[in-house]
C-alpha positions as CSV (number, residue, x, y, z in Angstrom):
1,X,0.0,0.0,0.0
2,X,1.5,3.3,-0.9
3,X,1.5,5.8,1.6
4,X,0.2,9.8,0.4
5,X,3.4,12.0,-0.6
6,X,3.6,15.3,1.4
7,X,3.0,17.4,-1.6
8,X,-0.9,15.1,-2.1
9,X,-1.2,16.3,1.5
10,X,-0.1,20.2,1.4
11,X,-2.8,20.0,-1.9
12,X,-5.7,18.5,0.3
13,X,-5.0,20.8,3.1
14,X,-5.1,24.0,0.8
15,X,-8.4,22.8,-1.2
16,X,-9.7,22.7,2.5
17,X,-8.7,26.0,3.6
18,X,-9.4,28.1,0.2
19,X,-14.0,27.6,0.2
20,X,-13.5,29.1,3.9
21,X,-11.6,31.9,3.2
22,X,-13.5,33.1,0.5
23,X,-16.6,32.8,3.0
24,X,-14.8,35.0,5.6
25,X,-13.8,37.7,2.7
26,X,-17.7,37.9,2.1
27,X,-18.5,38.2,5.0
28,X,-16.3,41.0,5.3
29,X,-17.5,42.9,2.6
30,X,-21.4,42.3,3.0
31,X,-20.9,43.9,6.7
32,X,-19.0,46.8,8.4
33,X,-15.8,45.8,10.3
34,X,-15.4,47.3,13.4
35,X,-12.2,48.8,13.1
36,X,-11.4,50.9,16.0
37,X,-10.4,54.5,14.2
38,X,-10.6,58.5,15.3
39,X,-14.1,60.2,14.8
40,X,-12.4,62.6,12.3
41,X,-11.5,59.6,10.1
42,X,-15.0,57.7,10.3
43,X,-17.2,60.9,10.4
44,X,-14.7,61.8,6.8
45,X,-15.4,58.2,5.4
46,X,-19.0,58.8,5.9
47,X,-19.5,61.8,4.1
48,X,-17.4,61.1,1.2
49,X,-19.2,57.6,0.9
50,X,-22.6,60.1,0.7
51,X,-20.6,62.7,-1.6
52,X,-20.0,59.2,-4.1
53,X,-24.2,58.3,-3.8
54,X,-23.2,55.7,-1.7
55,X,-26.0,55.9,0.7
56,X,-26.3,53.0,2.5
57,X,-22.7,52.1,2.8
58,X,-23.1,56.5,4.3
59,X,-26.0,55.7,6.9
60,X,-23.8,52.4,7.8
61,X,-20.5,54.6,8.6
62,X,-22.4,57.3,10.8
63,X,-23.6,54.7,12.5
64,X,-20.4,53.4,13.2
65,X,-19.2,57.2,14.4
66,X,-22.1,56.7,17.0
67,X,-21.3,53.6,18.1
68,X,-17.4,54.0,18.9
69,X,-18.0,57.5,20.3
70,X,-20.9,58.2,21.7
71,X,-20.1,61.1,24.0
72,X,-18.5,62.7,21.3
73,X,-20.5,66.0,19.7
74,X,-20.3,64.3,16.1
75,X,-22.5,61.6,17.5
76,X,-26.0,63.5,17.5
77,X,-24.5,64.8,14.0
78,X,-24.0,61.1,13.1
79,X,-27.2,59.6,14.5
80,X,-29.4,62.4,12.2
81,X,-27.4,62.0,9.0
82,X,-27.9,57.8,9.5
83,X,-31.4,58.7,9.3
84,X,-31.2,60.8,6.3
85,X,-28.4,58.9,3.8
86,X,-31.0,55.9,4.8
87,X,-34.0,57.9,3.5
88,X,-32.1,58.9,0.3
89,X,-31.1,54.7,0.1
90,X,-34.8,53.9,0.0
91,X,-34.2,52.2,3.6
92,X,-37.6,53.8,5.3
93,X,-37.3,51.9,7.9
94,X,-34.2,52.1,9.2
95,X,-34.4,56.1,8.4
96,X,-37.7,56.2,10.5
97,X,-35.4,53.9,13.1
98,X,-32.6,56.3,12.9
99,X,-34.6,59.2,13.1
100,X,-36.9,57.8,16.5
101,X,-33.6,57.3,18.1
102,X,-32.3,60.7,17.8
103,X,-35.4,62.4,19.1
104,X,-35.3,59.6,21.8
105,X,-31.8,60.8,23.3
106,X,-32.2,64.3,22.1
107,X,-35.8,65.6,22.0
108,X,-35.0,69.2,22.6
109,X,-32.0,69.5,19.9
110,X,-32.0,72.5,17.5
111,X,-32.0,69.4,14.4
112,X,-35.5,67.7,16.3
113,X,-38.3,69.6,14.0
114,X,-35.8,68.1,10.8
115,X,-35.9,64.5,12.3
116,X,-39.8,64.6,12.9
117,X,-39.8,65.9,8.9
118,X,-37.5,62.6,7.9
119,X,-40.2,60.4,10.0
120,X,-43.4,61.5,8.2
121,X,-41.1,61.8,4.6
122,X,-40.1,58.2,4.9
123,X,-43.9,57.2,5.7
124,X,-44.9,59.4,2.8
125,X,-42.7,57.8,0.1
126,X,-44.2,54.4,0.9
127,X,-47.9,55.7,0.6
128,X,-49.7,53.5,-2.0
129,X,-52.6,53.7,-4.4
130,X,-56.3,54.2,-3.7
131,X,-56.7,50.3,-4.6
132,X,-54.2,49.3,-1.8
133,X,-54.0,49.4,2.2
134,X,-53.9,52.6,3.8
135,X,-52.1,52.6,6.7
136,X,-48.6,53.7,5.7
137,X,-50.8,56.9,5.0
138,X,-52.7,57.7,8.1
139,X,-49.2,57.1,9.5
140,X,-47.9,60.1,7.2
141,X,-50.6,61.9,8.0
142,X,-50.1,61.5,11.6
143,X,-46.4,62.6,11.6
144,X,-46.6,65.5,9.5
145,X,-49.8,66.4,12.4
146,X,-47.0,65.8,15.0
147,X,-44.4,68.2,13.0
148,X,-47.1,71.3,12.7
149,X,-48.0,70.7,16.0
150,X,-44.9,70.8,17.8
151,X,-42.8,73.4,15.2
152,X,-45.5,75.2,13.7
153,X,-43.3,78.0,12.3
154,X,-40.5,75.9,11.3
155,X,-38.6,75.9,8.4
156,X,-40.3,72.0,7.4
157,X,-43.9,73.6,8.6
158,X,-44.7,75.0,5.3
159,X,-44.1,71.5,3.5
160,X,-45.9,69.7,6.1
161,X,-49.2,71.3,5.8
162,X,-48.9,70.9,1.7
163,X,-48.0,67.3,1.8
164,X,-50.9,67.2,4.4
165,X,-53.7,68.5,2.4
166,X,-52.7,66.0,-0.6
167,X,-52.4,63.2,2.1
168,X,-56.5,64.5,3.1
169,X,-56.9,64.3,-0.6
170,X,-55.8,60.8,-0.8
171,X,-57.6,59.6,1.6
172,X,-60.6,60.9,0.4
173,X,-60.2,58.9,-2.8
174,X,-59.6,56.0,-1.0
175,X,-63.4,56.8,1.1
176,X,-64.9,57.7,-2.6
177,X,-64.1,54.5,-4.0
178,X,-64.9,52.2,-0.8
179,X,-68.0,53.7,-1.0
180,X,-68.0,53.5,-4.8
181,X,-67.1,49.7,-4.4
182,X,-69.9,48.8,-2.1
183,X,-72.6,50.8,-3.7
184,X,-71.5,48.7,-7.0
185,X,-71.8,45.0,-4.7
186,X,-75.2,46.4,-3.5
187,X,-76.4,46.9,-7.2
188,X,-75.4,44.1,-8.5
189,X,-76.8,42.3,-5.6
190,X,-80.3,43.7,-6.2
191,X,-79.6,42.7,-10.0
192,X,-78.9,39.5,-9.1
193,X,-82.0,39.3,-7.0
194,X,-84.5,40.6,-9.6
195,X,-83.2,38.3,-11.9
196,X,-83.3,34.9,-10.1
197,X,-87.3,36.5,-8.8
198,X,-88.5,37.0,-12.8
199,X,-86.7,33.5,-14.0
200,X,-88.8,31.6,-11.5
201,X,-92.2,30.8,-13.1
202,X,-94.6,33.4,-11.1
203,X,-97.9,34.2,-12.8
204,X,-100.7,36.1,-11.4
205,X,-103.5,34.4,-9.9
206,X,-106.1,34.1,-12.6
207,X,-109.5,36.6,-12.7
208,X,-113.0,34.9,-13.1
209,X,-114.2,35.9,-16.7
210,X,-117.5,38.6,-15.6
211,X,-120.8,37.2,-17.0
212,X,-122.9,39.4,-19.0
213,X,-126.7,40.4,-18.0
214,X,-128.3,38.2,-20.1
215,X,-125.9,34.8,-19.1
216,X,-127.1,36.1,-15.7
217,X,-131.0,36.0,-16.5
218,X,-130.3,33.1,-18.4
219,X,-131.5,29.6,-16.5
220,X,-128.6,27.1,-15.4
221,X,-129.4,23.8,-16.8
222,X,-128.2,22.5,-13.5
223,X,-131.6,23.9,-11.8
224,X,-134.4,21.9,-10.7
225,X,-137.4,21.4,-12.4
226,X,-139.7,23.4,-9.7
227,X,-137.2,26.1,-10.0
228,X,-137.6,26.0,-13.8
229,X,-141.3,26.5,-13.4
230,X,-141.2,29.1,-10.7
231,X,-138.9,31.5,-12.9
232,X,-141.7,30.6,-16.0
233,X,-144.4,31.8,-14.4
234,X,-142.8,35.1,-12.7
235,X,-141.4,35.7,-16.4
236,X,-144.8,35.3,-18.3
237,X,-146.4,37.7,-15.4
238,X,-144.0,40.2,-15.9
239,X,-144.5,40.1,-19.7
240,X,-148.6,40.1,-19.4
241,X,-148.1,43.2,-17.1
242,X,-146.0,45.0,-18.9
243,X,-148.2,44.4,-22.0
244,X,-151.5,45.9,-20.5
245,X,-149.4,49.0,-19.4
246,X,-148.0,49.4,-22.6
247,X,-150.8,50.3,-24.5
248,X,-152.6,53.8,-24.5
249,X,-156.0,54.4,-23.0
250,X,-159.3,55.5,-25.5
């Protein structure tokens, strides 16, 4: 039997070892490395990662200036523009996320009527159809409500009350054609009903035929014979009286 040669063994061992470090670089690059580096450096990477229109990999790195220093005054800086490079990558969520968390920790900060604007933007980019669920709407609606309610004369006021009114509008399409929808079911319900009524067989009861004056007068050949006799006799005394009476005195 012929034993394996060192170099069959270095080759096994390396076709082993290559699959998992190609998983680890992945991983890697799908996620961001905590690498322990100055807040001028991260808070640098982050904006020119926005500055290139890479907005997620942005929102991800101001996260990351938040996370290593958190008592440092770029951190409320970082923590509101996560929320907005997320809003510009689509990432509503996270923005809204993002955004919550900064008013959590700093609710009385000059940049709070701006993150209560990101809130009830990110809600109204996701607003759907008429056809659709609504919910995503009445939560715009409710933030922008929030915003002119707590920073009426902001700078983001103005804009709130306008996306506001078409929100209102939207919402009133949506009633109009629930109530369009269900006057339609109720129609064709009541269709549907008059039409199964007619094709079932009804007719009207049927009406005796009236019998004339003289089928009245006339004798029913189902009378007795005394009866026969009796209506005889009263007819030829009415006939003798009216004769007499009908002729003129000399």
């Amino acid at each position: 039997m012929l034993k394996p040669t060192r170099t069959i063994v270095l080759l096994l061992c390396c076709a082993a070892i290559l699959p998992a470090a190609g998983c680890a670089r992945n991983r890697v690059k799908s996620d961001t490395a905590y690498v322990a580096r100055d807040v001028n450096s991260l808070y640098g990477a982050a904006k020119r990662s926005m500055d290139q229109g890479d907005y997620e990999q942005a929102a991800k790195l101001f996260d990351e200036v938040e996370r290593q220093h958190p008592y440092s005054v770029w951190a409320r800086r970082a923590q509101i523009m996560s929320a907005f490079n997320y809003y510009l990558a689509h990432k509503y969520t996270d923005a809204i996320s993002s955004a919550n968390r900064f008013l959590t920790i700093h609710p009385g900060n000059s940049e709070a009527p701006y993150a209560h604007y990101l809130v009830a933007m990110s809600y109204y980019e996701q607003i759907a159809d008429v056809t659709r669920d609504q919910a995503i709407t009445q939560q715009a609606s409710d933030a922008f409500g929030e915003l002119i309610r707590r920073y009426p004369d902001s700078r983001y006021a103005a804009d709130a009350r306008l996306k506001l009114d078409l929100i209102n509008d939207h919402l009133a399409a949506r009633r109009w054609k629930s109530a369009a929808s269900t006057s339609a079911r109720a129609t064709g319900s009541r269709r549907a009903f008059a039409s199964a009524r007619w094709s079932i067989n009804i007719r009207p009861p049927a009406t005796r035929p009236r019998r004339s004056s003289a089928s009245s007068n006339a004798i029913s050949p189902s009378a007795s014979p005394r009866k026969h006799r009796r209506r005889r006799r009263c007819s030829a005394r009415i006939t003798t009286a009216l004769s007499g009476t009908s002729r003129p005195t000399g």
